[in-house]
C-alpha positions in Angstrom: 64.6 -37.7 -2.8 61.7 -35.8 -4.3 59.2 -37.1 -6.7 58.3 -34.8 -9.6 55.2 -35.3 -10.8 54.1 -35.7 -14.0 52.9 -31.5 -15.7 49.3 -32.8 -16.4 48.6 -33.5 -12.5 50.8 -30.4 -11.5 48.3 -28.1 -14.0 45.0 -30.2 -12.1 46.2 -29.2 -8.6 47.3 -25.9 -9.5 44.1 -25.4 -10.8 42.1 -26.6 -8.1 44.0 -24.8 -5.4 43.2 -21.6 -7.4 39.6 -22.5 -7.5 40.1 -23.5 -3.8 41.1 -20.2 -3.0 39.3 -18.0 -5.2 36.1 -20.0 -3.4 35.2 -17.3 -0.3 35.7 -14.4 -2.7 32.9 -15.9 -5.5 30.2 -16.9 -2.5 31.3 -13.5 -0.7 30.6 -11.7 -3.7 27.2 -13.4 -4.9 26.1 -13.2 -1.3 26.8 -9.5 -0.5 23.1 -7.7 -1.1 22.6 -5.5 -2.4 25.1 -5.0 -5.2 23.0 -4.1 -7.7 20.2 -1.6 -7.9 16.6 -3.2 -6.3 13.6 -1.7 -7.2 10.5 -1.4 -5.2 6.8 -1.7 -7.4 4.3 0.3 -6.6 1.1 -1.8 -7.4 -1.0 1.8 -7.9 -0.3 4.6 -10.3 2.0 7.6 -9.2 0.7 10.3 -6.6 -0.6 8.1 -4.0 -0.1 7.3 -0.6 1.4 3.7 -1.5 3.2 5.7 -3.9 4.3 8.7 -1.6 5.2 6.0 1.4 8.0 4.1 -1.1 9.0 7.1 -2.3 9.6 8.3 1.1 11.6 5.2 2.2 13.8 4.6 -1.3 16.3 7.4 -0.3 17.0 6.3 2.8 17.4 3.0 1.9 20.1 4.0 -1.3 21.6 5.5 1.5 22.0 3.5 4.2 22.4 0.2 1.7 24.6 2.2 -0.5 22.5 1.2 -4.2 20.0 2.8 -5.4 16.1 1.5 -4.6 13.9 2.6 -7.6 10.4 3.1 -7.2 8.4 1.3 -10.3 4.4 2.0 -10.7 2.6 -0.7 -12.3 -0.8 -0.3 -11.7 -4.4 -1.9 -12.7 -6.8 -4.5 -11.0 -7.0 -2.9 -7.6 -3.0 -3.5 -7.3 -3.1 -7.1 -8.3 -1.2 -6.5 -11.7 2.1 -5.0 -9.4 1.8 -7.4 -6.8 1.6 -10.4 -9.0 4.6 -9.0 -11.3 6.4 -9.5 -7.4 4.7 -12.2 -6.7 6.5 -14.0 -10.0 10.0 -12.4 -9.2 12.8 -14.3 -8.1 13.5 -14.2 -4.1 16.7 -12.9 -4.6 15.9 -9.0 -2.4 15.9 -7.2 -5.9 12.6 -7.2 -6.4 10.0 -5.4 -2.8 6.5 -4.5 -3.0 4.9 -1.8 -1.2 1.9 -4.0 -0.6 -1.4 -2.5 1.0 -4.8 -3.4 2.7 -6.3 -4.4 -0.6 -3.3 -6.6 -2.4 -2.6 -8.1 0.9 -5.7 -8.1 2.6 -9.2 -7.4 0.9 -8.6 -8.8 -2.6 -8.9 -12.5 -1.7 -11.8 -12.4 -0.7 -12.9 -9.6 -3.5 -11.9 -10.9 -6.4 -13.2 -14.0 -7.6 -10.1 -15.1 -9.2 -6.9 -13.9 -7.7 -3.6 -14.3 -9.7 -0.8 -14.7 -6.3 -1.6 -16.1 -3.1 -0.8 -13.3 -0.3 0.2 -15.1 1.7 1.7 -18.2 0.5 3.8 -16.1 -2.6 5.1 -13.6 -0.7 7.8 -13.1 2.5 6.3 -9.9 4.8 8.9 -7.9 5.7 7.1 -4.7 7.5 4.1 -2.9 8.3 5.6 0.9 7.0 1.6 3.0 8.2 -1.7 2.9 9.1 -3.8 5.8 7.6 -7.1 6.6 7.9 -9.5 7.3 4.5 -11.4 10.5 4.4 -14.6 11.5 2.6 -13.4 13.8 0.3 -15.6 16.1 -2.3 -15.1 18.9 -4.7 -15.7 21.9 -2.8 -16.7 23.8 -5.0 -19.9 20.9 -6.3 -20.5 20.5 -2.4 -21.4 24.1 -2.1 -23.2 24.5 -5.1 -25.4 21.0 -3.5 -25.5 22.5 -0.7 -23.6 19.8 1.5 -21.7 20.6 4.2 -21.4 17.4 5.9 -22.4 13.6 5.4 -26.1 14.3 6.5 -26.4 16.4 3.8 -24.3 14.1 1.7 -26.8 11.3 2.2 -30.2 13.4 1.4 -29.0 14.6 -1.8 -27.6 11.4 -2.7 -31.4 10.0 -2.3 -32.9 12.8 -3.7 -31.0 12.4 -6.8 -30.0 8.6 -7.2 -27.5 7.4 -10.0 -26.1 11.2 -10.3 -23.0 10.8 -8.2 -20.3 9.3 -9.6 -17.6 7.7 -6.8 -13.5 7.8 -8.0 -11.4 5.5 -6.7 -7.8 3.8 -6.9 -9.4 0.8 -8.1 -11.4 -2.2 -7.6 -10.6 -3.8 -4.4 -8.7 -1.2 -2.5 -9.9 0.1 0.8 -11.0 3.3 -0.8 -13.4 1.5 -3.1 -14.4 -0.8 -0.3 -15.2 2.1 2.2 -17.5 4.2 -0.4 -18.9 0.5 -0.9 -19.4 0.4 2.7 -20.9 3.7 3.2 -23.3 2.9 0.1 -24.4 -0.7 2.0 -25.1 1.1 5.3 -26.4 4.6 3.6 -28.9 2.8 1.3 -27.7 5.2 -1.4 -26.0 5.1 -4.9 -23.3 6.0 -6.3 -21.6 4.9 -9.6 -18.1 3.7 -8.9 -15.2 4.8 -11.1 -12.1 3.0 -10.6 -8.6 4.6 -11.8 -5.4 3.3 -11.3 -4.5 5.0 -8.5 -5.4 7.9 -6.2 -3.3 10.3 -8.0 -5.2 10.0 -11.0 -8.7 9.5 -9.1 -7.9 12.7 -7.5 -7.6 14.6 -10.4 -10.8 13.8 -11.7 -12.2 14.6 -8.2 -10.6 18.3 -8.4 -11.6 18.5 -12.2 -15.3 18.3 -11.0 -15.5 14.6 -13.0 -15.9 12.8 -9.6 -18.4 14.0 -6.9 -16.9 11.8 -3.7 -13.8 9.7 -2.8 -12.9 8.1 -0.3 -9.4 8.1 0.0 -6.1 8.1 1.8 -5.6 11.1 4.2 -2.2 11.7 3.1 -2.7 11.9 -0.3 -5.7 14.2 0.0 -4.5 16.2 2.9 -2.9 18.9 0.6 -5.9 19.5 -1.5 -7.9 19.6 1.9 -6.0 22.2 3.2 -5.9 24.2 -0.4 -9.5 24.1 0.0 -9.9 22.6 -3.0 -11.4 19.5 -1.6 -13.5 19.2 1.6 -13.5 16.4 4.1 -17.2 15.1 5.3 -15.7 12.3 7.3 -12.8 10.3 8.2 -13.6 6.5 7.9 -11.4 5.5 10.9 -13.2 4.2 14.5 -11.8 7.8 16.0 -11.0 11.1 14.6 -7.6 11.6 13.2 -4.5 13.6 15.0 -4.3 15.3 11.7 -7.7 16.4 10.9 -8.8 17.0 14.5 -12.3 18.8 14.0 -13.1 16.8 11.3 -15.8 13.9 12.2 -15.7 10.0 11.5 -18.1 8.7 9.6 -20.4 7.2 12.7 -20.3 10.6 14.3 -21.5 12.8 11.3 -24.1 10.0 9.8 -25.8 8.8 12.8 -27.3 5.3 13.3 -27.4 4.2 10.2 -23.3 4.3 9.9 -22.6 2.6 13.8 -19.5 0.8 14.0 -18.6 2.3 10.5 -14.9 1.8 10.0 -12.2 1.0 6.7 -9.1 2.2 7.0 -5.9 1.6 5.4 -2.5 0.3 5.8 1.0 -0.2 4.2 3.8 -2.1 4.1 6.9 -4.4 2.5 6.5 -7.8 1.1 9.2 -9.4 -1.3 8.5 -12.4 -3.2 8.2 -16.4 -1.3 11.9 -17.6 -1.1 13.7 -14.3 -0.5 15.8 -15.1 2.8 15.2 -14.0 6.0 18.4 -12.3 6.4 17.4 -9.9 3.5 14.0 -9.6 5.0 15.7 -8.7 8.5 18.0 -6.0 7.0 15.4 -4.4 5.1 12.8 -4.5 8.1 15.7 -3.2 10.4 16.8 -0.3 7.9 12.7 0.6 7.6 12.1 0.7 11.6 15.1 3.3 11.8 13.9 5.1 8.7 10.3 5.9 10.3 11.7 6.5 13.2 13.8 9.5 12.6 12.2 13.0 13.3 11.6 14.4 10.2 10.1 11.4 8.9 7.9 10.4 12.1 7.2 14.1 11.8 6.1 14.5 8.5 4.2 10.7 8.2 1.8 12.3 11.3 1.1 15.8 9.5 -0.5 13.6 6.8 -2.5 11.5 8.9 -0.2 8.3 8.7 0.7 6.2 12.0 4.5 4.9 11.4 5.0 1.0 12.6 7.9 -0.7 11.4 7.1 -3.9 12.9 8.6 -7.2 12.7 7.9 -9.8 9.5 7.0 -12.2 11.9 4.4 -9.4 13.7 4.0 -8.0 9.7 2.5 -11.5 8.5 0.4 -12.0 12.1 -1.2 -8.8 10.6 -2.0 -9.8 7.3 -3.4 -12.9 8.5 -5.8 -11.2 10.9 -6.5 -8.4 8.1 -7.7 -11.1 5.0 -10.1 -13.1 8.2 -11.5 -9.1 9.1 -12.0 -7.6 5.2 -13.7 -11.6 4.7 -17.3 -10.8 6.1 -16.8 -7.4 5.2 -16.5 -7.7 1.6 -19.7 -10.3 1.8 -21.7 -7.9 3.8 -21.4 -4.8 1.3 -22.1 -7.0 -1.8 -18.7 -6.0 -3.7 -17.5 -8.6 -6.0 -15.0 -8.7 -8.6 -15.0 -10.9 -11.4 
């Protein structure tokens, strides 16, 4: 004999069953990133190498991933304003930061206050490049000054104190912190501009507005090799694959500028609670990215050294980076308050 149970219960287990079985299909469907466009900030106005490196990377990843990555520039603070918009984003892989040297690395210890923690608010994901800065100045200025090289940089700088005005992307980013260098171990001065990115900085530099930067090769390699701007120096340890007959900084200045060196790096960060399997797909996707040919190819030409490394190896090198940029920042005097 059957028992028939009373429609009210048959309507409750009906309705549970379906929610039963309609279970694996929600989770599977809130759990498959991306499905839904992610954008990646830029912390720097456009035209820069943090800005060319995501811009670089975003196709390959709407490809590969299958939704578009967006690139988004908010710049301001020596990248703090972008990072911290990240750093206050929920972990949910929608939301990456290019990050760089001086978000991740050089602003803690620069800036008296610091809005994020780098590396308690964010999860590394990986190192994209390394890049050297270059001296940059107007040609055209240089030859009317008569320099031709950092020597001559340096005399006329301390023949004519307070007359050269230094661009850079901002406060706080290895470009202000190597002309900050160069001034602490020169003894010479130079007013510092700070724009919101190189793109911008470099405009004024090719406008005749600036006299010197001290920027990212790749971003300044086109106008080097237009002749509009001339490289003194690059600020790396050795000379650069890319500029081969140009100089570093030690070579060209002599003893004054020994163990000279503040160069610049790249890479992915998301914000603290994004999970690891996100972080693993996007670091994974990124290694095969720089990899290919063209890519590897092109990132050399402009001076850049591809990684791709790990987020465990990524946040190992952000770590070492803030302890290195510490004494560094105290030794030139910079401070930002």
């Amino acid at each position: 004999m059957t028992t028939r149970l009373p429609s009210s219960t048959r309507r409750r287990l009906l309705a549970a069953g379906a929610a039963l079985a309609a279970t694996p299909l929600a989770l599977h469907a809130q759990g498959a990133w991306p499905n839904k466009p992610v954008r990646i900030v830029v912390p720097f106005a456009p035209g820069g190498t943090t800005d060319l490196l995501a811009r670089a990377l975003a196709p390959e990843f709407s490809r590969v991933f299958g939704q578009s990555f967006v690139v988004e520039n908010k710049g301001g603070a020596g990248g703090n304003i972008g990072a911290d918009l990240v750093a206050k984003s929920p972990g949910d892989g929608y939301t990456l930061l290019m990050g760089t040297v001086g978000t991740h690395g050089i602003n803690k210890s620069l800036y008296s206050k610091m809005p994020y923690d780098p590396q308690k608010d964010f999860v590394p994901i990986s190192l994209v490049a390394g890049v050297p800065n270059v001296m940059v100045v107007n040609t055209e200025k240089a030859a009317a000054r008569g320099m031709n090289n950092v020597a001559d940089f340096v005399k006329y700088a301390k023949a004519n104190p307070g007359k050269l005005n230094m661009a850079s992307s901002g406060n706080g980013t290895s470009i202000h912190l190597a002309g900050e260098l160069f001034k602490s171990m020169g003894g010479v001065f130079m007013t510092h501009f700070p724009f919101t990115g190189s793109g911008p900085a470099l405009l004024s530099l090719l406008a005749g507005d600036m006299d010197v930067m001290f920027d990212n090769l790749p971003s300044a390699m086109p106008h080097i090799k237009s002749g509009k701007l001339k490289a003194l120096a690059v600020t790396s340890s050795q000379r650069s694959a890319a500029l081969p007959d140009v100089p570093t900084v030690e070579e060209a200045g002599g003893p004054a500028f020994k163990g000279f060196e503040a160069s610049s790096w790249f890479g992915l960060l998301a914000p603290a609670g994004t999970p690891a399997e996100i972080a693993s797909r996007i670091q994974q996707e990124t290694a095969k990215a720089l990899a290919l040919p063209a890519m590897k190819e092109r990132l050399l030409a402009q001076g850049a050294i591809p990684s791709g490394n790990t987020p465990q190896e990524f946040a190992r090198h952000i770590d070492n980076e803030i302890r290195k940029w510490a004494p560094v920042v105290k030794a030139s005097g910079a401070k930002v308050d």
